[in-house]
C-alpha positions as CSV (number, residue, x, y, z in Angstrom):
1,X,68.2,71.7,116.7
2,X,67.5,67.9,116.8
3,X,64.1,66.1,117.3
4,X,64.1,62.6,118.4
5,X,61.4,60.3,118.0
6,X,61.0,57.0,119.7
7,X,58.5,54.3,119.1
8,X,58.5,50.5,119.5
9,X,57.8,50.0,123.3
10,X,55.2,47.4,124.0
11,X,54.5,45.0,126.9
12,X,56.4,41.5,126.2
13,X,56.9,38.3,128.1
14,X,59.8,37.6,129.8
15,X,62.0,35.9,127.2
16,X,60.4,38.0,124.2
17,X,62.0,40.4,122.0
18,X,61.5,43.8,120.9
19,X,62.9,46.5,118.4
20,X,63.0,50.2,119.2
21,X,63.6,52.5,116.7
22,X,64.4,56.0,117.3
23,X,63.8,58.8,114.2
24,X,66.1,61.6,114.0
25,X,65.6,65.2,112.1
26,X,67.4,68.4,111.7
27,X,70.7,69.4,112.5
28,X,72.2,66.4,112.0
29,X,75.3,66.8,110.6
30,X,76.9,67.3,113.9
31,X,76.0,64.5,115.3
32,X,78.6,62.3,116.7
33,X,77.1,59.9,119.3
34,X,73.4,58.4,119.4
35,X,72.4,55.9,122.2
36,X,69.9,54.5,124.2
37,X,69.1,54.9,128.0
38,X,66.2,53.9,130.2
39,X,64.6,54.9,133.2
40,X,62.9,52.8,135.5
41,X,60.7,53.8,138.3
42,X,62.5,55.4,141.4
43,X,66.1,54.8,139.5
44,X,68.0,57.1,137.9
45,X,68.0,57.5,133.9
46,X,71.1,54.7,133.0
47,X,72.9,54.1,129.9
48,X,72.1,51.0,127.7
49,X,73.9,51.5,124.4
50,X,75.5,53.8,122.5
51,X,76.8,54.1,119.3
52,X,79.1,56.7,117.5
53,X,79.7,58.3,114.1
54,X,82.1,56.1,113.2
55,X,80.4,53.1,114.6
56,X,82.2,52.2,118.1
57,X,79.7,50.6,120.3
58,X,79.4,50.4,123.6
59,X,76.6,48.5,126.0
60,X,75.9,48.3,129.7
61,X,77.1,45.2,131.3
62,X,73.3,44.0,131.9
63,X,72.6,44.0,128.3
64,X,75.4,42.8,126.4
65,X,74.6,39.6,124.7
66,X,70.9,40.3,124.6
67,X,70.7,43.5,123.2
68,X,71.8,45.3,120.0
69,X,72.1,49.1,118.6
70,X,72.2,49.9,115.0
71,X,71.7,52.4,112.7
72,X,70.0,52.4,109.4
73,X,71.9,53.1,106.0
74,X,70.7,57.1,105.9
75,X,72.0,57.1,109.4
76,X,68.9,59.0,111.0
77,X,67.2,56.3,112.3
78,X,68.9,54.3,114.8
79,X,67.4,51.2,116.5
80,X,67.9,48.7,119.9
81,X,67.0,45.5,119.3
82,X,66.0,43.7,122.7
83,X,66.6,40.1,122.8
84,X,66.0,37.9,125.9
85,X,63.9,40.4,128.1
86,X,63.8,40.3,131.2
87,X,61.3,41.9,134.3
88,X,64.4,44.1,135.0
89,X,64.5,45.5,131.7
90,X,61.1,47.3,132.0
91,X,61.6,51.3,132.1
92,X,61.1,53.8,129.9
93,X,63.8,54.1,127.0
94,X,64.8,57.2,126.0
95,X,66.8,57.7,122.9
96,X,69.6,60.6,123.3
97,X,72.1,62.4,120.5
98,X,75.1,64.3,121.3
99,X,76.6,66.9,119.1
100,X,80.3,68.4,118.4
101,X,79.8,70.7,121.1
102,X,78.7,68.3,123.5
103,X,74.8,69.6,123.6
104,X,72.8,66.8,124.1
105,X,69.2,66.3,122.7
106,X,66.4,63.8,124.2
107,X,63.0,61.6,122.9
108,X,59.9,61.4,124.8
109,X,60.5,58.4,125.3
110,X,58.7,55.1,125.0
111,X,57.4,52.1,128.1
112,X,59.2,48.4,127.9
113,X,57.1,46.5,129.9
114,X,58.2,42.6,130.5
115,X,55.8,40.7,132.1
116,X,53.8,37.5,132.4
């Protein structure tokens, strides 16, 4: 088993930045993909950014340029750092991990909110 933990979210003016950080615990040794996705309402869940064990990284066309994954040097934390907001970009981010076997493991997520 995995647990995710997601925290960060805040309201921000368009423009403004913000860093999500997502915490992981347990079985993580077979881990091989983390990411982000977000869920606005009335849209489906969509993918932001991912990134994988050996550190390809991949970002939705809306966000590259303004937004960033990483992951921390223990490699249980891993983070989206939100540049350039925009109204569009509120939802609520969800951080996901995908093990060996293709099970795939959610957060509670956490609200983005960009407005003025």
């Amino acid at each position: 088993q995995v647990q995710l933990v997601e925290s960060g979210g805040d309201l921000v003016q368009p423009g403004g930045s913000l860093r999500l950080s997502c915490a992981a615990s347990g079985s993580l040794v077979s881990i091989n993909v983390r990411g982000w996705f977000r869920q606005a309402p009335g849209n489906q869940r969509e993918l932001v950014a991912t990134i994988t064990r050996g550190d390809v990284i991949n970002y939705a066309d809306s966000v590259k340029g303004r937004f960033t994954i990483s992951k921390d040097i223990t490699k249980t934390t891993v983070y989206l750092e939100m540049n350039s907001l925009k109204p569009e970009d509120t939802a609520i981010y969800y951080c996901n991990a995908v093990n060996s076997i293709g099970k795939v493991y959610w957060g509670q997520g956490t609200q983005v909110t960009v407005s003025s």
